[in-house]
C-alpha positions as MATLAB code, in Angstrom:
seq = 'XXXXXXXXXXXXXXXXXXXXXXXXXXXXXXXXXXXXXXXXXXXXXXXXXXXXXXXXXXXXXXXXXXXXXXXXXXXXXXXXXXXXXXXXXXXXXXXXXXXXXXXXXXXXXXXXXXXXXXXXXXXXXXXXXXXXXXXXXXXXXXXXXXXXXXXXXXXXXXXXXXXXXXXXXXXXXXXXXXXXXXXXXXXXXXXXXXXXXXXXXXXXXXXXXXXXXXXXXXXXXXXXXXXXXXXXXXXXXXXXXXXXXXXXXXXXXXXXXXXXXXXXXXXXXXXXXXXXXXXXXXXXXXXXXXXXXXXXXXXXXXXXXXXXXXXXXXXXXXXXXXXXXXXXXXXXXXXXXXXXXXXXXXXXXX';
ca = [
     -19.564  -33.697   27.920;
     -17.379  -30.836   27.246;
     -20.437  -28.317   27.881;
     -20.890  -30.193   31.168;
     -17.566  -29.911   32.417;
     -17.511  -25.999   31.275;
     -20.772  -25.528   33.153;
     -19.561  -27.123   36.065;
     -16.569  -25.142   36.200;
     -17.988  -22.077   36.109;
     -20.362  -22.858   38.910;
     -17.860  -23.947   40.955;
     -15.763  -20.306   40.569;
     -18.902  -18.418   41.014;
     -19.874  -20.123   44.155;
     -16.300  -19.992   45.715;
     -16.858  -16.173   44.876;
     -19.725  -16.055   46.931;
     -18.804  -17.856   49.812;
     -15.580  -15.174   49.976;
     -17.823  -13.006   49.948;
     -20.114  -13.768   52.653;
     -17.267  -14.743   54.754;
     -16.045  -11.246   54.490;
     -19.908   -9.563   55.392;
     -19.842  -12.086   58.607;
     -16.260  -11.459   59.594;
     -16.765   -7.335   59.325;
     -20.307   -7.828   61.532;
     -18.196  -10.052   63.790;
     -15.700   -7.106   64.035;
     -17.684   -4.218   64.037;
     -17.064   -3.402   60.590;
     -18.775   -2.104   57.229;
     -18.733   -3.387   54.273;
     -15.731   -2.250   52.359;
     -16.970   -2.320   49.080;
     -12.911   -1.233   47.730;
     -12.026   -4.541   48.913;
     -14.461   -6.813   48.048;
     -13.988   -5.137   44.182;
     -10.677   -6.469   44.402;
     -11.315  -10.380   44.361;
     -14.783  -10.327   43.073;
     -14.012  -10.334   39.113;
     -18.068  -10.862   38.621;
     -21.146   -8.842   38.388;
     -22.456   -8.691   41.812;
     -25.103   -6.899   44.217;
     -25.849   -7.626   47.971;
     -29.737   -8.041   49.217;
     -31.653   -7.597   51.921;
     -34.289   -9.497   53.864;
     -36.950   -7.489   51.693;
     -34.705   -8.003   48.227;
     -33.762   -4.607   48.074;
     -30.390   -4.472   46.562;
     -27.858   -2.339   49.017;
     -24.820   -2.400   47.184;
     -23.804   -3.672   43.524;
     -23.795   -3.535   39.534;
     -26.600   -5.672   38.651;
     -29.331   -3.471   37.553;
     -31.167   -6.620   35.823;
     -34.508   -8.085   38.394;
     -33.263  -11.468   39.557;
     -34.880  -14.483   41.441;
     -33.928  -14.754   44.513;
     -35.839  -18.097   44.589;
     -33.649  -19.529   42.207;
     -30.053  -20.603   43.489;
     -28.879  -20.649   39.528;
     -30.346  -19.265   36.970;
     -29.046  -17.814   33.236;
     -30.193  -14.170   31.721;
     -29.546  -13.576   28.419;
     -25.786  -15.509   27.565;
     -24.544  -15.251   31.905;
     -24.988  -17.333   34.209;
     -26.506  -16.083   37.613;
     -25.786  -17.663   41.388;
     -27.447  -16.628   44.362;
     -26.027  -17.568   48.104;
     -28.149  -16.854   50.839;
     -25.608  -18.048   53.600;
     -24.935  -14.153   54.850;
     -27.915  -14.544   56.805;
     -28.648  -11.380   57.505;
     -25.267  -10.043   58.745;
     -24.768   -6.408   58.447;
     -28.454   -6.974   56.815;
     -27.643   -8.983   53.798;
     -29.373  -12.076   52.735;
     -28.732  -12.557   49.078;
     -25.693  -12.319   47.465;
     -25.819  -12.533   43.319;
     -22.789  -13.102   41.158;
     -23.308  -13.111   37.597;
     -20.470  -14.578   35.128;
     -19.949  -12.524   32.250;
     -15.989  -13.659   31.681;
     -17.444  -16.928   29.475;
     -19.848  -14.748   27.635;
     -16.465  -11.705   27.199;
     -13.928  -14.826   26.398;
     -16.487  -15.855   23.380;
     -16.973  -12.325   22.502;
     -13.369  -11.433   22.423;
     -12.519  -14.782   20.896;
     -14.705  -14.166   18.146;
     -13.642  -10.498   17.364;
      -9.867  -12.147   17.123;
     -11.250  -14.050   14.467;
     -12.889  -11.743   12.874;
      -9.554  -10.005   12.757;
      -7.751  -12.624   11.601;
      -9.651  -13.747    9.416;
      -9.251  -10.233    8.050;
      -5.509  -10.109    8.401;
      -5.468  -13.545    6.672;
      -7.779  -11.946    3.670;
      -5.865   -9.024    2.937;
      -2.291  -11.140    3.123;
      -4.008  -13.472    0.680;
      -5.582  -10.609   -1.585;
      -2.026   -9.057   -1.500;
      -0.263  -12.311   -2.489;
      -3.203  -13.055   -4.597;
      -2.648   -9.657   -6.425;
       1.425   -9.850   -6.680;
       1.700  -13.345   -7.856;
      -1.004  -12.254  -10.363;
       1.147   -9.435  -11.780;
       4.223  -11.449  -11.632;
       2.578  -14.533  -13.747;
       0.656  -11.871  -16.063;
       3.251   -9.162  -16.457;
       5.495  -11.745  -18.932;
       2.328  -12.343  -21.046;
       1.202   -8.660  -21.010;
       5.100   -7.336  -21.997;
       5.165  -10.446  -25.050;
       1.641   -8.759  -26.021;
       3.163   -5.512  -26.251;
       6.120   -6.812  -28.308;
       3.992   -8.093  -30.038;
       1.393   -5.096  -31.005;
       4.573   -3.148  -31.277;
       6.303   -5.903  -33.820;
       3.395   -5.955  -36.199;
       3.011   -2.247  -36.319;
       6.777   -2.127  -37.489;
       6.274   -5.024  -40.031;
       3.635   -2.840  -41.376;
       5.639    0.325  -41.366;
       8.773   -1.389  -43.100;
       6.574   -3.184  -45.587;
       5.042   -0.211  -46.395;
       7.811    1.953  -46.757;
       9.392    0.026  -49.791;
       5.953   -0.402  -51.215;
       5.604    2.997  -51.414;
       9.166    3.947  -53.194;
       7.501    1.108  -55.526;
       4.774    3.078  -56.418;
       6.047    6.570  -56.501;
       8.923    5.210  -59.010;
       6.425    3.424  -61.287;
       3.504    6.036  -61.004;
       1.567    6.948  -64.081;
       3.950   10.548  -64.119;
       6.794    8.741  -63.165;
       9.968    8.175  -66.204;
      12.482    5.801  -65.600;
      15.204    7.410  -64.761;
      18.012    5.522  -63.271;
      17.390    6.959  -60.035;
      13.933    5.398  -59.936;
      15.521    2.030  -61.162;
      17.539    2.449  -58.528;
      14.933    3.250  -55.916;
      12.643   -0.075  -56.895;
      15.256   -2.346  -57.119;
      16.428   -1.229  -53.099;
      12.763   -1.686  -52.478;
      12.536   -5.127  -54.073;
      15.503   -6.131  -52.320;
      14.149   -5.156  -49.169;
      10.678   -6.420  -49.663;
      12.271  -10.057  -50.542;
      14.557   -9.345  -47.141;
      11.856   -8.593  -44.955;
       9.880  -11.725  -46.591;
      12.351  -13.989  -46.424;
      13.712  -13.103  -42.599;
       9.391  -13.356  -41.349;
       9.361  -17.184  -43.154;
      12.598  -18.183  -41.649;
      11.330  -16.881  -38.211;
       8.084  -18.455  -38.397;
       8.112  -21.411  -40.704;
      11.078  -22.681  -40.177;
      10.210  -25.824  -38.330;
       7.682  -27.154  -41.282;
       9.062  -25.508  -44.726;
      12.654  -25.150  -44.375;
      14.910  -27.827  -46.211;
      18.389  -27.266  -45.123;
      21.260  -28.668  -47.178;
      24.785  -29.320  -45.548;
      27.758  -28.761  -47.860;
      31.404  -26.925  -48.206;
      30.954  -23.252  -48.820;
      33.474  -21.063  -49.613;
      32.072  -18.343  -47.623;
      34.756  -15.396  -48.517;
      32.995  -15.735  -52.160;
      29.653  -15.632  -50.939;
      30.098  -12.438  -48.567;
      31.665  -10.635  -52.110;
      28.515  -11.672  -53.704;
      26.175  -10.504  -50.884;
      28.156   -7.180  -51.108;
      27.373   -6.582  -53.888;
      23.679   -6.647  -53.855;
      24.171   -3.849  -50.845;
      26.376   -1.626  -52.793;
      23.298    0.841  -53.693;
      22.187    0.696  -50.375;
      25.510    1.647  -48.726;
      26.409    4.373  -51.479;
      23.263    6.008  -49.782;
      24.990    6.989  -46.445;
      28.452    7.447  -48.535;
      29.857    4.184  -46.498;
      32.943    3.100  -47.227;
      33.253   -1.316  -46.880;
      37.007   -2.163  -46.109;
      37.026   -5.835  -46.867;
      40.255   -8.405  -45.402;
      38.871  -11.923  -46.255;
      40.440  -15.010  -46.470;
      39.592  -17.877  -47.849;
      38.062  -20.174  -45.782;
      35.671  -22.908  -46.478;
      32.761  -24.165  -43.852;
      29.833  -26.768  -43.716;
      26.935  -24.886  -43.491;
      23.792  -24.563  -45.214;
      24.011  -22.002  -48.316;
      21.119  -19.799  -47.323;
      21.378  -20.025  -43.668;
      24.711  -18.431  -44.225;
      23.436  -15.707  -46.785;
      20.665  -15.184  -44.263;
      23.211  -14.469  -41.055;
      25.721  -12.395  -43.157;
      23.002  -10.079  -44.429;
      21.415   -9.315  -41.393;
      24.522   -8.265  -39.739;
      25.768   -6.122  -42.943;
      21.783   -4.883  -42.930;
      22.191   -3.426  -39.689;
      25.791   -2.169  -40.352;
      24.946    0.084  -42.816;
      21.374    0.702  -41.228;
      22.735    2.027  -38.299;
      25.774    3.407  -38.995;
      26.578    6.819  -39.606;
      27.133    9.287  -42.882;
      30.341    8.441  -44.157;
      31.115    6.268  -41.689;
      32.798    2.751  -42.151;
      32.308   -1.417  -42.143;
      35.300   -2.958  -41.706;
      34.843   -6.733  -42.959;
      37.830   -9.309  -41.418;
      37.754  -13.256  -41.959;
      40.355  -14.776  -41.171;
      40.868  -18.401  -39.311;
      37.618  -19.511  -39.642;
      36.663  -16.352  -37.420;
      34.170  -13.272  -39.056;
      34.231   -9.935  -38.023;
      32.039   -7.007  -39.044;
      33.230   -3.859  -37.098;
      31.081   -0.658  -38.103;
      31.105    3.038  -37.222;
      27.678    3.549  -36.098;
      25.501    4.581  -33.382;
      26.191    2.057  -30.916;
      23.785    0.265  -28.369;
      24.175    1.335  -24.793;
      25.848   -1.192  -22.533;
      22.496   -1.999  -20.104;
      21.199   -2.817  -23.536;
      23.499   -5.790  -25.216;
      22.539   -8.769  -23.314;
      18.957   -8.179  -24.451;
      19.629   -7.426  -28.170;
      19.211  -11.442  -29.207;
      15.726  -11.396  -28.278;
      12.649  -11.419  -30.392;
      10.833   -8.139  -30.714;
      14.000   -6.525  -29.116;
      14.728   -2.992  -30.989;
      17.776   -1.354  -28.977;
      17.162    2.029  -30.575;
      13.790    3.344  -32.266;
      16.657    5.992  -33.978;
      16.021    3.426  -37.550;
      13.383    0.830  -39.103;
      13.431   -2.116  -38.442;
      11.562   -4.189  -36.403;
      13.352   -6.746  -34.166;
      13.922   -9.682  -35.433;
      16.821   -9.653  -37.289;
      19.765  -10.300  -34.656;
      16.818  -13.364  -33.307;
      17.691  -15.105  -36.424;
      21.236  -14.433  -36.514;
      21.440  -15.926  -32.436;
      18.933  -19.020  -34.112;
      21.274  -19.535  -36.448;
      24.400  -19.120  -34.533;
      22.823  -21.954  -32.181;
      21.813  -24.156  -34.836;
      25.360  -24.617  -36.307;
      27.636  -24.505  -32.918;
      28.945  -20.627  -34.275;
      30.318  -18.484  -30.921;
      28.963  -15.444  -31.416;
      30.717  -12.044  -29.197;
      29.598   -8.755  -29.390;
      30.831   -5.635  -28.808;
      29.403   -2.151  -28.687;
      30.377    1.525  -27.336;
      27.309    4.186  -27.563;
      28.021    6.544  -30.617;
      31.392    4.890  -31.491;
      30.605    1.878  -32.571;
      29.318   -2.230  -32.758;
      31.314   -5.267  -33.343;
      30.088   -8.605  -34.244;
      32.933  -11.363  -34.238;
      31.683  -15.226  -35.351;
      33.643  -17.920  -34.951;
      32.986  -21.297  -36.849;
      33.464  -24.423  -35.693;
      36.273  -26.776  -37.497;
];
């Protein structure tokens, strides 16, 4: 139906054509005239040529042969009329008008599709190719955290192995220096075991128990087992603690103390200072050391995260102390000033 209706539309233009046409040869003959071909160009928007009696074409751009028999024919993908009602004015008999604005609406019609279907492509492939990155980058940057994290472990691991070895070698006497050196090594072998089964057992091995601790006690004790360590930078630990007792699990607490004091003396500087302040139920460890650059704090919580490469260490340290923090309802504030200084402050809950 629709083909129908575009046929006889097209007919029905190209004929209308034709009979302007052939009014405007017999009105020139009437008048004396020629055929102004400039004006007939202007309202024929066809193919056309103009025959006479012995179909000899006088004027026109139709170089194909056409039927004059036929009154409509179609060449190729156009449609072809020919009107013979000149009759023979100014010599012409035939006029042919071929449609080619069908055949250049499909053709330009599909070449806009062809482009849009292009545009349409290349927006996709561009979407395609951001949203990609976007969803990928967070698994690629976790990868490299994580690449990066187990090439630490194996660094720090292997550093106190070593000491280990060297201090209990086959030339090695034991001297208290050595003693010295494996028991820091120990320590921090047991440190580095204990902070990796915390981090990634904790949901099926750990068995916490709630009770009163008098944490001033405990952070003497812990000091103690870091004396060595900080006599190796020449720190000196100012201590102001009061006593204060909180419900907490025992090594939970050990576990978040020596993390902080860890990095306090890890990262502070030669002779520098910890300054160690409890008092109402609030901890602070204030230490002279290198400092983390501002851009850098709100990321230092996270797993993997090292803000400085300057020590060892290998990111996951502060991770437990925020897990922990959460897990018993502690507000946890920190403060830091590049080359100055850090300050952790932890306030218990009543």
């Amino acid at each position: 139906m629709e083909s129908r209706l575009q046929y006889d539309l097209i007919t029905s233009n190209m004929q209308n054509v034709a009979s302007k046409v052939s009014s405007t040869i017999i009105y020139a003959h009437m008048a004396g005239l020629s055929i102004n071909t400039a004006k007939m160009a202007n309202f024929i928007k066809y193919d056309y040529a103009l025959y006479d009696k012995e179909h000899r074409k006088l004027i026109g751009n139709i170089r194909e042969s056409i039927d004059l028999s036929q009154r409509l024919q179609k060449i190729d993908d156009s449609y072809v009329l020919v009107d013979n009602t000149p009759r023979g004015h100014l010599g012409v008999y035939h006029i042919v008008i071929r449609e080619n604005i069908y055949h250049e609406k499909i053709t330009t019609l599909l070449e806009r599709l062809i482009f849009s279907f292009f545009v349409i492509y290349c927006a996709i492939a561009v979407i395609g190719y951001y949203l990609a990155s976007m969803f990928i980058s967070p698994i690629i940057n976790e990868r490299k955290k994580l690449n990066n994290f187990i090439k630490d472990t194996t660094h720090e691991l292997n550093t106190p192995i070593t000491a280990i070895l060297m201090s209990t070698g086959k030339d090695a006497q034991l001297t208290e220096k050595n003693m010295q050196r494996i028991n820091l090594s120990a320590k921090r072998i047991s440190e580095i075991y204990k902070d990796l089964v915390y981090l990634f057992l904790q949901d099926s091995n750990s068995k916490t128990v709630i009770k009163e601790l008098k944490i001033d006690e405990i952070i003497k004790e812990q000091l103690d087992n870091f004396d060595s360590f900080a006599q190796k930078k020449r720190l000196a630990i100012n201590c102001n603690l009061e006593a204060t007792v909180i419900k907490m699990d025992r090594e939970n607490f050990v576990r978040l103390f020596n993390n902080l004091i860890s990095n306090a003396i890890k990262y502070n500087k030669i002779e520098g200072f910890i300054n160690i302040t409890l008092k109402e139920k609030e901890l602070t460890i204030e230490d002279s050391g290198i400092g983390i650059k501002k851009d850098r704090l709100k990321d230092i919580f996270n797993r993997y995260y090292r803000a400085t490469k300057e020590q060892g260490g290998f990111g996951i340290g502060l991770n437990i102390v925020y897990h922990i923090c959460t897990t018993y309802d502690i507000k946890i504030d920190v403060q830091s000033q590049e080359n100055v200084g850090t300050t952790f402050k932890l306030k218990f809950k009543d």
